[in-house]
C-alpha positions in Angstrom: -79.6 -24.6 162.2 -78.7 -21.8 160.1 -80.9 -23.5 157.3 -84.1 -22.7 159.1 -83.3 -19.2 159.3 -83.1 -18.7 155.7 -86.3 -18.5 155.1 -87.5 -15.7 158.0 -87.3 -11.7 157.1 -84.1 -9.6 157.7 -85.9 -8.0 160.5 -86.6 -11.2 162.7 -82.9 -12.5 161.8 -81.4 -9.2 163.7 -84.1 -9.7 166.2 -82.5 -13.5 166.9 -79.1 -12.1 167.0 -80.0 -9.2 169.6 -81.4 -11.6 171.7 -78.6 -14.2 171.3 -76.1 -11.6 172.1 -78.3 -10.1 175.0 -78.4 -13.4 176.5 -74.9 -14.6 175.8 -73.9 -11.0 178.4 -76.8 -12.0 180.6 -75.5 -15.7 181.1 -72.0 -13.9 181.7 -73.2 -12.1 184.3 -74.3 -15.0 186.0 -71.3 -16.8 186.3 -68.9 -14.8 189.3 -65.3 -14.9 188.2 -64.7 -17.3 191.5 -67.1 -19.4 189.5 -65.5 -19.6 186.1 -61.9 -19.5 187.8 -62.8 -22.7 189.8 -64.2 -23.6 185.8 -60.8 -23.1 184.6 -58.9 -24.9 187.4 -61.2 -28.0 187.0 -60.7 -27.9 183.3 -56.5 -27.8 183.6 -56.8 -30.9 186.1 -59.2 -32.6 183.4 -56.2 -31.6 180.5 -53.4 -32.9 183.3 -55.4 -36.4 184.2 -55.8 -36.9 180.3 -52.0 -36.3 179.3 -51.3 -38.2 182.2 -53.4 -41.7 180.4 -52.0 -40.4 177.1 -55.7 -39.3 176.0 -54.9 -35.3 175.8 -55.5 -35.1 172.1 -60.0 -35.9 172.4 -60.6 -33.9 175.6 -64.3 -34.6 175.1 -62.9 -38.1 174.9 -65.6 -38.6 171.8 -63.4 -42.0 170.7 -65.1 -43.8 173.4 -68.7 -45.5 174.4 -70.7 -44.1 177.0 -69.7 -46.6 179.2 -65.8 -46.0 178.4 -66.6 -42.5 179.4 -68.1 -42.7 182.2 -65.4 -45.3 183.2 -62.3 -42.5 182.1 -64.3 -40.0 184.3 -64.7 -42.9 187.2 -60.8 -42.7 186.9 -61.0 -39.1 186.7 -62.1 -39.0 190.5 -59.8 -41.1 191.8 -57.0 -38.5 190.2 -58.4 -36.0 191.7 -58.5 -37.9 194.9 -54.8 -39.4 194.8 -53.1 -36.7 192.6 -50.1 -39.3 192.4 -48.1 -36.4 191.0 -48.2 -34.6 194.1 -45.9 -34.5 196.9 -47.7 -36.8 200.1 -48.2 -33.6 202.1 -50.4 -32.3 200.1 -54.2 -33.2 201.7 -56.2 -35.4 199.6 -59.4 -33.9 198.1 -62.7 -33.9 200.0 -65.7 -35.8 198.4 -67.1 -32.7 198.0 -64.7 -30.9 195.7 -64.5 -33.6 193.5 -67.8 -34.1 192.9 -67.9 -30.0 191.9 -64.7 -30.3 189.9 -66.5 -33.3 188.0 -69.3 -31.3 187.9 -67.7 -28.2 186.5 -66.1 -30.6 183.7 -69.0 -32.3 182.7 -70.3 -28.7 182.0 -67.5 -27.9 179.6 -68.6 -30.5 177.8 -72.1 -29.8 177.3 -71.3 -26.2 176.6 -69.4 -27.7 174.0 -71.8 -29.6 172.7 -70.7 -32.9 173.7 -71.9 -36.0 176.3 -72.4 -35.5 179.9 -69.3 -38.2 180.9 -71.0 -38.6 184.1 -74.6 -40.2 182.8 -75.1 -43.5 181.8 -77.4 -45.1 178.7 -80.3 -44.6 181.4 -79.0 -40.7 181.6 -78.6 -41.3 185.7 -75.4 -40.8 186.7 -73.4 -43.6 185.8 -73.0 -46.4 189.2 -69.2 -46.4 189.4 -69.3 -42.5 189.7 -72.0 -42.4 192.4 -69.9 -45.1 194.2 -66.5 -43.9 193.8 -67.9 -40.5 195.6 -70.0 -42.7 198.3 -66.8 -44.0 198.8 -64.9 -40.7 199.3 -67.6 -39.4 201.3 -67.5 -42.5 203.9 -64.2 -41.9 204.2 -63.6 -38.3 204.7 -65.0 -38.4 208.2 -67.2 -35.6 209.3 -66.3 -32.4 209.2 -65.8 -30.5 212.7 -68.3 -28.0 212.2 -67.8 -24.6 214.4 -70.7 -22.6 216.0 -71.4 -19.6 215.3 -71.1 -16.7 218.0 -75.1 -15.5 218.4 -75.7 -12.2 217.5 -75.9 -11.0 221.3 -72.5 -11.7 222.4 -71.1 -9.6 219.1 -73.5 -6.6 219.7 -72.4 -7.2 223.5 -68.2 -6.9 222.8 -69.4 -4.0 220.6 -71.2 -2.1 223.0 -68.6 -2.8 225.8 -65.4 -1.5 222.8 -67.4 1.2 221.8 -67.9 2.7 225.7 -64.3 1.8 226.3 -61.1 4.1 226.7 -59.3 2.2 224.8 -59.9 3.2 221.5 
């Protein structure tokens, strides 16, 4: 902390912040603005799901065990999954974008220097999380995966526009 720093020379203090600011825009950089939107949207669905269990004013929900967290975030998923304020035509969410929105949660809170609400004492992820998902997973059904046009029939419909007349 800021204690240890007393004792090193003016010149090695500025060094510290250079490099702390260097790396703060380096870490920026990182981070696409898809990435820290989708960041944002998670966190808003996080604030919704915690107003909506009357929890909105600890939104690091730092009241509660490990185990209370990790049950809140358990709860968490299935909110994300049911959205009960929603209208029914609205899809549910695949397995797979809830487990990045809890994901992308979980990071606010380490970035803000607070428990990962997804580990357990044994700093896994916590059993009813994994099976909440499993259970999301099992019952999105596969996905109808399209192939891919190979390469040769683009470069052929190129060839055959590019010596047509009608262009």
């Amino acid at each position: 902390g800021p204690q240890k720093l007393q004792g090193i020379s003016t010149e090695a203090r500025n060094n510290i912040i250079l490099l702390r600011n260097a790396a703060t825009a380096s870490q920026a950089a990182a981070t696409s603005s898809q990435y820290r939107r989708f960041n944002s949207t998670s966190w808003t669905k996080w604030t919704e799901y915690l107003r909506s269990i009357e929890l909105d004013g600890d939104p690091f929900i730092e009241q509660f065990n490990q185990h209370e967290r990790n049950e809140i975030f358990t709860l968490f998923a299935q909110f994300l999954r049911s959205r009960p304020v929603l209208p029914k035509r609205v899809p549910e969410l695949a397995e797979g974008t809830i487990r990045n929105t809890l994901s992308a949660v979980a990071q606010t809170f380490l970035e803000n220097g607070a428990r990962d609400p997804r580990t357990s004492f044994d700093g896994k992820t916590a059993i009813g999380i994994r099976r909440i998902l499993a259970g999301f997973k099992a019952t999105d059904g596969n996905e109808s995966r399209q192939k891919a046009l190979p390469i040769s029939v683009i470069k052929r419909v190129h060839k055959l526009y590019a010596t047509s007349d009608d262009q």
